[in-house]
MDAnalysis code that builds the backbone (N, CA, C; Angstrom):
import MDAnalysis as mda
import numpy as np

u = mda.Universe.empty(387, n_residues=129, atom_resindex=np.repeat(np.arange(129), 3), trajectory=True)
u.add_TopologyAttr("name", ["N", "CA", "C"] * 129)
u.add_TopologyAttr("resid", np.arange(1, 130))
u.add_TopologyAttr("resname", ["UNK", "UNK", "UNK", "UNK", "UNK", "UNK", "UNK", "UNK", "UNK", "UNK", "UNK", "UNK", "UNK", "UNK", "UNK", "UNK", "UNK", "UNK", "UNK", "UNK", "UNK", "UNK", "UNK", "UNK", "UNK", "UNK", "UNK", "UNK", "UNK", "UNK", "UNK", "UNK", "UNK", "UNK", "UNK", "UNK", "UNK", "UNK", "UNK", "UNK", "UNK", "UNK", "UNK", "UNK", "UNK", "UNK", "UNK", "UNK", "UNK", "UNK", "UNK", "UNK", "UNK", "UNK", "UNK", "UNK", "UNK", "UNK", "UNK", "UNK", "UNK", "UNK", "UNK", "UNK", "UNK", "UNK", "UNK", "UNK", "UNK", "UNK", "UNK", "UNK", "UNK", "UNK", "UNK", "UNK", "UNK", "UNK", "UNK", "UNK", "UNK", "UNK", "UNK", "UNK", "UNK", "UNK", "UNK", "UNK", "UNK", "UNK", "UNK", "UNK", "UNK", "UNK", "UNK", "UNK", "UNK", "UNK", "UNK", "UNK", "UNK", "UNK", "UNK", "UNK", "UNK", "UNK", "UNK", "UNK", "UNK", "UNK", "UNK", "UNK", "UNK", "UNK", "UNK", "UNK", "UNK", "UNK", "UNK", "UNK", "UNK", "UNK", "UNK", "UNK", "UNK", "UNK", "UNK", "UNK", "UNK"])
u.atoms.positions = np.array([
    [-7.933, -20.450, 10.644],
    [-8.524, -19.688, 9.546],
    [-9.115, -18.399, 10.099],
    [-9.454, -17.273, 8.814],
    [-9.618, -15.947, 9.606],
    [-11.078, -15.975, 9.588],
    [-12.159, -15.434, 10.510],
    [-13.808, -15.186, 9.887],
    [-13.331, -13.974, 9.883],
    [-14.398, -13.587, 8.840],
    [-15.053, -11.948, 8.517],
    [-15.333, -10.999, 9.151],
    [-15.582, -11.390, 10.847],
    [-15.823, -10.101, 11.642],
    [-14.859, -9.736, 12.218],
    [-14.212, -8.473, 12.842],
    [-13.133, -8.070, 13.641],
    [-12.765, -9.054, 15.082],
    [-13.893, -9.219, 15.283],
    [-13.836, -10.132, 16.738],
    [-13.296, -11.824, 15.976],
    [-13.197, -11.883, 15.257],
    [-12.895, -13.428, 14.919],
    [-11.660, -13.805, 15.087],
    [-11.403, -15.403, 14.937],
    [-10.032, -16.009, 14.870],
    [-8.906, -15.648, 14.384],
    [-7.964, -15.108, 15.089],
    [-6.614, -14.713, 14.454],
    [-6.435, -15.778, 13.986],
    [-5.887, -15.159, 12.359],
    [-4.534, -15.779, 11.412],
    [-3.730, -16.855, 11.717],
    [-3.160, -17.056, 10.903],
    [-1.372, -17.728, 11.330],
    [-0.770, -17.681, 9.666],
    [-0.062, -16.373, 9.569],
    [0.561, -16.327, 8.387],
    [1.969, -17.077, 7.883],
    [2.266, -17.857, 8.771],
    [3.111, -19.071, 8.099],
    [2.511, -20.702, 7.898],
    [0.735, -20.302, 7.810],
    [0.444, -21.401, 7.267],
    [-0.066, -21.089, 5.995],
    [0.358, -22.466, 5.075],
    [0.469, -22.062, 3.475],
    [-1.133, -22.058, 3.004],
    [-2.038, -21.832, 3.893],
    [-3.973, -22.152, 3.408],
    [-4.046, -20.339, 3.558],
    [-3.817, -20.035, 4.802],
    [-4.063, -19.022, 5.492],
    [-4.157, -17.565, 5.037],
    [-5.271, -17.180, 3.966],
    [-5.249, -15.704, 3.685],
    [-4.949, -14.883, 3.957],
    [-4.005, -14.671, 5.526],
    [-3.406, -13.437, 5.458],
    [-2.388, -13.243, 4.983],
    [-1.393, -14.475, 4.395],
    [-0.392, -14.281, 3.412],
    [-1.240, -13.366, 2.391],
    [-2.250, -13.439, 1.408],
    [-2.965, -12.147, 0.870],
    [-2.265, -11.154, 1.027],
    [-3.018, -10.691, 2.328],
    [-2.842, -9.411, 3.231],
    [-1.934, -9.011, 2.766],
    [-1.047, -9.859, 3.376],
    [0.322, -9.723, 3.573],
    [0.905, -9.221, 2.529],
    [0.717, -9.866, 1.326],
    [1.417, -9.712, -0.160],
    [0.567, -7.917, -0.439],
    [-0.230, -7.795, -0.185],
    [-1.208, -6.240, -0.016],
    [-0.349, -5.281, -0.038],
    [-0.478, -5.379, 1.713],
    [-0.206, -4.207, 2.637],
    [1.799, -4.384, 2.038],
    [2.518, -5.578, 1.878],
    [3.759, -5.370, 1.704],
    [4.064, -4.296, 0.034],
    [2.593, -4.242, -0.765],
    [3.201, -3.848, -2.168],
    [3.541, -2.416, -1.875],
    [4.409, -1.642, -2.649],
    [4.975, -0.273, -2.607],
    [3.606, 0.588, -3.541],
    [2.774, 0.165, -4.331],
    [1.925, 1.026, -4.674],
    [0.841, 1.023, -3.792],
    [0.535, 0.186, -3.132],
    [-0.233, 0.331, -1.755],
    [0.313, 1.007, -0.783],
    [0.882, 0.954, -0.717],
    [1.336, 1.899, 0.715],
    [1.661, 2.909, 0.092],
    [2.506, 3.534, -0.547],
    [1.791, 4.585, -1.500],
    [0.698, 5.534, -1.911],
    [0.109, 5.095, -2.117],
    [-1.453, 5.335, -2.330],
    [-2.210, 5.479, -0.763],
    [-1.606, 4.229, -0.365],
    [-3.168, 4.826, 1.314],
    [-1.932, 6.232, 1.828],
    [-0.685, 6.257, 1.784],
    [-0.271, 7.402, 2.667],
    [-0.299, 8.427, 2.353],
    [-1.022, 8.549, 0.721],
    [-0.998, 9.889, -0.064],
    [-2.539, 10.081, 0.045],
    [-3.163, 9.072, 0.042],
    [-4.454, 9.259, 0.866],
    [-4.894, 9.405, 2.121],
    [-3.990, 9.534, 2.885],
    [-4.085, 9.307, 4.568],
    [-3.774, 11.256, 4.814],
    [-3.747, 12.056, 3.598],
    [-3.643, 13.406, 3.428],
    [-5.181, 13.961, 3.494],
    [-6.306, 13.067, 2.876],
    [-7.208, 13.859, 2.449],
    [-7.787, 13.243, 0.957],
    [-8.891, 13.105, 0.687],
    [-9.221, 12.380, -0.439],
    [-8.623, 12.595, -1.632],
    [-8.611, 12.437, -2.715],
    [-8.048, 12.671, -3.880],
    [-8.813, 12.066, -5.294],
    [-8.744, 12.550, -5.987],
    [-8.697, 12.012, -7.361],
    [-8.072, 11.305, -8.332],
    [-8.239, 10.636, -9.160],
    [-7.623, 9.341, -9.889],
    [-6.397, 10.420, -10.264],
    [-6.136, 11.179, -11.238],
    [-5.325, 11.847, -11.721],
    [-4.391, 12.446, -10.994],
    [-5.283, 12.941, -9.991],
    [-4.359, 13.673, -8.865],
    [-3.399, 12.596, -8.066],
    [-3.838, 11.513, -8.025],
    [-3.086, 9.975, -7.574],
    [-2.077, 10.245, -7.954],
    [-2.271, 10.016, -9.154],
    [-1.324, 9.770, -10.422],
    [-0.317, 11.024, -10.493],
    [-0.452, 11.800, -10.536],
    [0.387, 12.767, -10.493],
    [1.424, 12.949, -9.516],
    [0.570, 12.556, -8.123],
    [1.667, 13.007, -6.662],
    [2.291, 11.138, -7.043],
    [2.127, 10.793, -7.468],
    [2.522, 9.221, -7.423],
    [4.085, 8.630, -8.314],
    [4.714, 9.494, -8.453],
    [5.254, 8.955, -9.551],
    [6.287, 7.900, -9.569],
    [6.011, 7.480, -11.372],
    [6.504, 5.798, -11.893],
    [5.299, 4.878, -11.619],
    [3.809, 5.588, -11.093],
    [2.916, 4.504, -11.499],
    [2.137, 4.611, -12.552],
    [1.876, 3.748, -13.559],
    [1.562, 3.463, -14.076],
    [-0.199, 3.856, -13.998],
    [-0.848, 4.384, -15.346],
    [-2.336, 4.054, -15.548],
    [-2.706, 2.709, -14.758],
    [-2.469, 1.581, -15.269],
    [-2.709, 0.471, -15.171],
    [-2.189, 0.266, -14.058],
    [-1.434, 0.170, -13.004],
    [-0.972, -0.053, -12.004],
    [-1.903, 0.606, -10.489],
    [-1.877, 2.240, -11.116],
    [-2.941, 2.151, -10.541],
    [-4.369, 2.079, -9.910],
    [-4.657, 1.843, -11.510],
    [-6.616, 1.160, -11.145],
    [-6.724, 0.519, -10.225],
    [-5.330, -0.809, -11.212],
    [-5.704, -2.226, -9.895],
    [-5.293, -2.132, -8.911],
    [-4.208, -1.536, -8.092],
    [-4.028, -1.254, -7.424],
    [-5.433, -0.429, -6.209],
    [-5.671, 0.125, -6.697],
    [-7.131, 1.069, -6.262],
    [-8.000, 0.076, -6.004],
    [-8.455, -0.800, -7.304],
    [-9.375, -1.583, -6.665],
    [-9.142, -2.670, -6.071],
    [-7.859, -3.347, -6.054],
    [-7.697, -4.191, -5.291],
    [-7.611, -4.195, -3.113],
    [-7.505, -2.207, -3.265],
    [-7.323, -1.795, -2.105],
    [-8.990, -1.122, -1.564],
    [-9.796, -1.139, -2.787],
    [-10.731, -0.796, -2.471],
    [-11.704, -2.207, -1.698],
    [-11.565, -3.166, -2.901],
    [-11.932, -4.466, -2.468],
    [-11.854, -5.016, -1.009],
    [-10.602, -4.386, -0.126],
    [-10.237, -5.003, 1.156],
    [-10.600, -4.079, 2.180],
    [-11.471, -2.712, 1.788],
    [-12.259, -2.352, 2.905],
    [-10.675, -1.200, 3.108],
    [-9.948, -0.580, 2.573],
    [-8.915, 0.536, 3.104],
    [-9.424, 1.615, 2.084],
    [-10.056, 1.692, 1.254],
    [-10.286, 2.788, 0.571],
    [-11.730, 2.877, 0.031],
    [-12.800, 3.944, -0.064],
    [-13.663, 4.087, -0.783],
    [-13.544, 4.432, -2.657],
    [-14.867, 4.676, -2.618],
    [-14.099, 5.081, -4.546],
    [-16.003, 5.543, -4.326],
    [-15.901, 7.115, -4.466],
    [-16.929, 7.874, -5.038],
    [-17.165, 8.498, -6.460],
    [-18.160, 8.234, -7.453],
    [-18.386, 8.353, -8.912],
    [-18.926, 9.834, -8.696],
    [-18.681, 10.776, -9.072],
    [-19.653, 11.913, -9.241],
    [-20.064, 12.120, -10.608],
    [-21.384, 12.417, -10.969],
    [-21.688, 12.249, -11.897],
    [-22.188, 13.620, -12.620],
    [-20.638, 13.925, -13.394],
    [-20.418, 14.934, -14.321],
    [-19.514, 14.531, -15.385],
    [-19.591, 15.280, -16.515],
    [-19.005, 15.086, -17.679],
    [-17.470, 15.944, -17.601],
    [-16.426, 15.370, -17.881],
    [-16.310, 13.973, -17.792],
    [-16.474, 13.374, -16.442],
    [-16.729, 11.774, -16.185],
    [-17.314, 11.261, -14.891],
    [-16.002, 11.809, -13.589],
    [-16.294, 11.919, -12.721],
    [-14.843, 12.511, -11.939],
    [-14.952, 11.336, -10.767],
    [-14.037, 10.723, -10.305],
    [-13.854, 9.717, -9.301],
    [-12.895, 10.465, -8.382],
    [-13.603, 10.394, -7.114],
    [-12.539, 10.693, -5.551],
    [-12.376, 9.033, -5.073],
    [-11.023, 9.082, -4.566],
    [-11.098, 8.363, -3.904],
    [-10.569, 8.680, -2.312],
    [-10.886, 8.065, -1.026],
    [-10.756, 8.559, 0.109],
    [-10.727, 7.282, 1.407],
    [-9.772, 7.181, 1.773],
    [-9.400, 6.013, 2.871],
    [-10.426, 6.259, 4.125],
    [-9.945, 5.125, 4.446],
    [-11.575, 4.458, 5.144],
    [-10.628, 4.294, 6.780],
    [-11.279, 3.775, 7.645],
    [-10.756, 3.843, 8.835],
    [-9.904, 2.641, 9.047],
    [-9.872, 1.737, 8.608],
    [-9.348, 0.142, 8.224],
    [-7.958, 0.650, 7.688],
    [-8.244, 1.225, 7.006],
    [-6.749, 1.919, 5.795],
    [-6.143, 3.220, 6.827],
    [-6.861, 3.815, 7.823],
    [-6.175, 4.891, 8.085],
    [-4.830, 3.613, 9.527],
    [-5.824, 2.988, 9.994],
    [-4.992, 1.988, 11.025],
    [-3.639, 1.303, 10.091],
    [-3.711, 1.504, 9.121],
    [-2.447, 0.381, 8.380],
    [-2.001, 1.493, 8.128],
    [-1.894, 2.582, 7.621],
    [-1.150, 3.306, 8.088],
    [-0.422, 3.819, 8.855],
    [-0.569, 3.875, 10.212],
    [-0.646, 4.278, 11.140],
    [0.578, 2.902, 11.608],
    [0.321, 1.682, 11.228],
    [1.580, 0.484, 11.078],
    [2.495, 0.991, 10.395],
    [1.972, 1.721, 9.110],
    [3.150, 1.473, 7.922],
    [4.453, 2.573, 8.302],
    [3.920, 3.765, 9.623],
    [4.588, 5.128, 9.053],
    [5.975, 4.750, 9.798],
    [6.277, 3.788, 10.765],
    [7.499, 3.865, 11.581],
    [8.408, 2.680, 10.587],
    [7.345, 2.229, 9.877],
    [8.332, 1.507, 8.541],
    [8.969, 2.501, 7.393],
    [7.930, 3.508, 6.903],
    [8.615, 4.184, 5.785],
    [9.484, 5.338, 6.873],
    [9.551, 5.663, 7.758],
    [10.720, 6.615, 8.919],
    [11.761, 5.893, 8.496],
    [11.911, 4.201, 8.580],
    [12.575, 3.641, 9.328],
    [13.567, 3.605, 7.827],
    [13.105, 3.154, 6.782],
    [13.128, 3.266, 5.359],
    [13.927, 4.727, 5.032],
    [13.407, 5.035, 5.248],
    [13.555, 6.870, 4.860],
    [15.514, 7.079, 5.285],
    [15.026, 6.864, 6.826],
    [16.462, 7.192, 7.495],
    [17.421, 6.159, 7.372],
    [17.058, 5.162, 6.746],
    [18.222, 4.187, 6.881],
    [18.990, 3.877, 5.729],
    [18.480, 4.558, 4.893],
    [19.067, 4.103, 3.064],
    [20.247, 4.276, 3.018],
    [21.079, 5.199, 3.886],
    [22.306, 5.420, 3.465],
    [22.826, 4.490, 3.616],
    [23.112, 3.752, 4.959],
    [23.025, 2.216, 5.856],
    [22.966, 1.096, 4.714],
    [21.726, 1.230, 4.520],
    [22.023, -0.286, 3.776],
    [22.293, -0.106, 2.038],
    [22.725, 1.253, 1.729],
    [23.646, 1.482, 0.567],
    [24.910, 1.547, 0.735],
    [25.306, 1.691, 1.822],
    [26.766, 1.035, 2.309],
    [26.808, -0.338, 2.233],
    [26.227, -0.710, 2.883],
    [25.287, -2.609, 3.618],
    [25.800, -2.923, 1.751],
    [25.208, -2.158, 1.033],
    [25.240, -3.172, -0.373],
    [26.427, -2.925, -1.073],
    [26.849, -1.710, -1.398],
    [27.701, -1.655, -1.456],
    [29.360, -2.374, -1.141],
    [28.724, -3.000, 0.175],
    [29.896, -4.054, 0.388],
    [30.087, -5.455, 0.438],
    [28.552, -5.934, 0.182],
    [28.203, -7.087, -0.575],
    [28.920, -7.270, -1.910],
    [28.555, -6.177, -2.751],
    [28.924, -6.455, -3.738],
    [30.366, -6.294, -4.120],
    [31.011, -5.524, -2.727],
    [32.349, -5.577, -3.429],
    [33.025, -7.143, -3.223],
    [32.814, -7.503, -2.080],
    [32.859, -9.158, -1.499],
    [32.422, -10.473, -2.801],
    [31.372, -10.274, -2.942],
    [30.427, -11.057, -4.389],
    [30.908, -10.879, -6.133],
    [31.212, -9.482, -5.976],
    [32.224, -9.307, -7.007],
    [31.408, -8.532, -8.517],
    [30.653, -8.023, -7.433],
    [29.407, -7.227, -8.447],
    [27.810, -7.243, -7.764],
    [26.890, -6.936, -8.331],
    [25.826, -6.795, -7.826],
    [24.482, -7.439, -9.086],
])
């Protein structure tokens, strides 16, 4: 099992108790990683999220936000003006998972053609997709 401080007991994410499956399900969603790498620019605003973000959803990404806020990768500052204005701005926890995530989205990035061939010939084999 994991404790709460950095110095504590590593994980074991192929046991079915073990909260870093959580994590795991987290750091694997595409509006999370998303969001911390568009935050890993420089703080931002809800709208401004939303804007460089696109296909997410209002609703997608509150919870998203607070579910990433909840795990210690992002802050969320209220300033208090009419209308209320919210920054939000990654935390040092969130800048390190980044810093994991970027040789995944490289790896992503450069390889699509690859495995749009890759599928492409699945499906001609399978007989559709």
């Amino acid at each position: 099992m994991v404790t709460a401080s950095s110095g504590g007991e590593r994980g074991n994410v192929y046991a079915a108790d073990c909260p870093t499956r959580l994590l795991l399900d987290r750091i694997a969603d595409k509006w999370t990683v998303l969001l911390l790498t568009t935050l890993s620019d420089g703080p931002m605003r809800f709208n401004a999220l939303k804007r460089r973000i696109e296909g997410v959803s209002q609703k997608m990404l509150s919870q998203t936000l607070r579910q990433i806020e909840r795990d210690g990768l992002v802050t969320r500052r209220v300033e208090p003006s009419v209308p209320v204005s919210v920054t939000y701005t990654i935390t040092p926890l969130g800048q390190g998972l980044v810093q994991a995530l970027r040789p995944m989205i490289d790896w992503a990035e450069t390889r699509m053609s690859e495995v749009a061939v890759a599928q492409s010939a699945y499906d001609a084999r399978s007989g559709g997709g």
